[in-house]
C-alpha positions as CSV (number, residue, x, y, z in Angstrom):
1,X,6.3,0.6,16.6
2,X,3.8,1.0,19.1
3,X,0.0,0.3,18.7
4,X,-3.2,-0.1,21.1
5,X,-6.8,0.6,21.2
6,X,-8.9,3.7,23.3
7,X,-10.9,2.9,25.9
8,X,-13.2,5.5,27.1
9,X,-12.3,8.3,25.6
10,X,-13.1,9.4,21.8
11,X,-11.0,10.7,19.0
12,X,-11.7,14.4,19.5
13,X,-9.9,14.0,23.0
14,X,-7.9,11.2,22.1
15,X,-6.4,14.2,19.5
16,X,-6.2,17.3,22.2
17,X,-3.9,14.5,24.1
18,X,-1.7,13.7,21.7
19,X,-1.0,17.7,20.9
20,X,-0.7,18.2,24.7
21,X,1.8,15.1,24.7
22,X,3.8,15.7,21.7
23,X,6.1,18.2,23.1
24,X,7.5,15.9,25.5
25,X,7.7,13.0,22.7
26,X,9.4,15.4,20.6
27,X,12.0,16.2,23.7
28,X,13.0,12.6,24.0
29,X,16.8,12.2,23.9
30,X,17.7,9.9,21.0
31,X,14.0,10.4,18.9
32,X,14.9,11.5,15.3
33,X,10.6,11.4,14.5
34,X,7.4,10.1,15.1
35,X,5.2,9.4,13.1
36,X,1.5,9.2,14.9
37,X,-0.9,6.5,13.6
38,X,-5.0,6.3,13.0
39,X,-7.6,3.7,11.9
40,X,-10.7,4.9,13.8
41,X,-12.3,2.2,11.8
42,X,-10.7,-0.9,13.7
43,X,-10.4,1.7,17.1
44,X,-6.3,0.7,16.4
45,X,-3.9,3.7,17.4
46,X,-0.4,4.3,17.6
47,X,3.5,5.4,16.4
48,X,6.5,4.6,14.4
49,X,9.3,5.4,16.4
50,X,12.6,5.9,14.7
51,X,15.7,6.3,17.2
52,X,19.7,8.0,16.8
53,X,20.5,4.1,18.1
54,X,19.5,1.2,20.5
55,X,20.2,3.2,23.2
56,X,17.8,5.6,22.7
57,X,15.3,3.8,22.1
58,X,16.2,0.8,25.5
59,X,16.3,4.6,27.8
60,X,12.9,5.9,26.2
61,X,11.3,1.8,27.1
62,X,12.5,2.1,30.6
63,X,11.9,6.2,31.2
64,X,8.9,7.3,32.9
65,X,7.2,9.1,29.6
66,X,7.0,5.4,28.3
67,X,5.7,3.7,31.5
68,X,2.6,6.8,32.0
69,X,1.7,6.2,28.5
70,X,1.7,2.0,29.1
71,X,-0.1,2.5,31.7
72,X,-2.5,4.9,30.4
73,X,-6.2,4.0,31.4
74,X,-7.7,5.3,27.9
75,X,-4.9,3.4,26.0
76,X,-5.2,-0.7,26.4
77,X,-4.0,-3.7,24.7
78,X,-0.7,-1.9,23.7
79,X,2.0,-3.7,22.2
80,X,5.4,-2.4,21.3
81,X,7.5,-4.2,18.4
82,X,11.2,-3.5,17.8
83,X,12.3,-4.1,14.2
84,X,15.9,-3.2,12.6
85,X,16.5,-0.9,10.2
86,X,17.8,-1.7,6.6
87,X,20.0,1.0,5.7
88,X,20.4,0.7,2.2
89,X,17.1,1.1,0.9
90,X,16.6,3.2,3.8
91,X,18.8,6.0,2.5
92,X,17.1,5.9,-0.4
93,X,13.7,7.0,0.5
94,X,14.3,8.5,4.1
95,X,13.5,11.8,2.5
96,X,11.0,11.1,0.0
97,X,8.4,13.6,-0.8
98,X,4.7,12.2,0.4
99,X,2.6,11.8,-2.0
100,X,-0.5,14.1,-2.5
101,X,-3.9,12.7,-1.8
């Protein structure tokens, strides 16, 4: 999971970057999905990465894609967690239907 805040820049182009971008995410060897995050209330932005395997996801932290997007001037105080996935319960909801507003 990745998160961080905009700096000079607002939502409406903060939006036409991540379509521009979201190609090349979705090209990434090893990315089974992202899911792109939103609370314009606490300015707080972001992604739930989910990866084929460690490897995956170790090449996407040390490729270039990763590194322009750390060092992005309108994206600051990013921080990038790593968690483990439980399997079991996993393969019970990985394809649950959303819920309708």
């Amino acid at each position: 999971m990745v998160t961080f805040r905009l700096k000079g820049i607002g939502r409406a182009d903060y939006d036409a970057m991540c379509e521009r971008i979201a190609p090349a995410i979705a090209a990434v060897p090893g990315l089974v999905a992202k899911v792109w995050l939103a609370d314009e209330s606490t300015n707080t932005y972001g992604g739930v990465y989910t990866w084929r395997d460690r490897v995956a996801l170790e090449d996407f932290l040390k490729g270039d894609l990763f590194r322009a997007l750390a060092t992005h001037p309108n994206l600051v105080e990013m921080k990038s967690r790593v968690f483990s996935v439980l399997d079991a319960p996993s393969a019970i909801t990985a394809f649950a239907r959303p819920v309708a507003a």
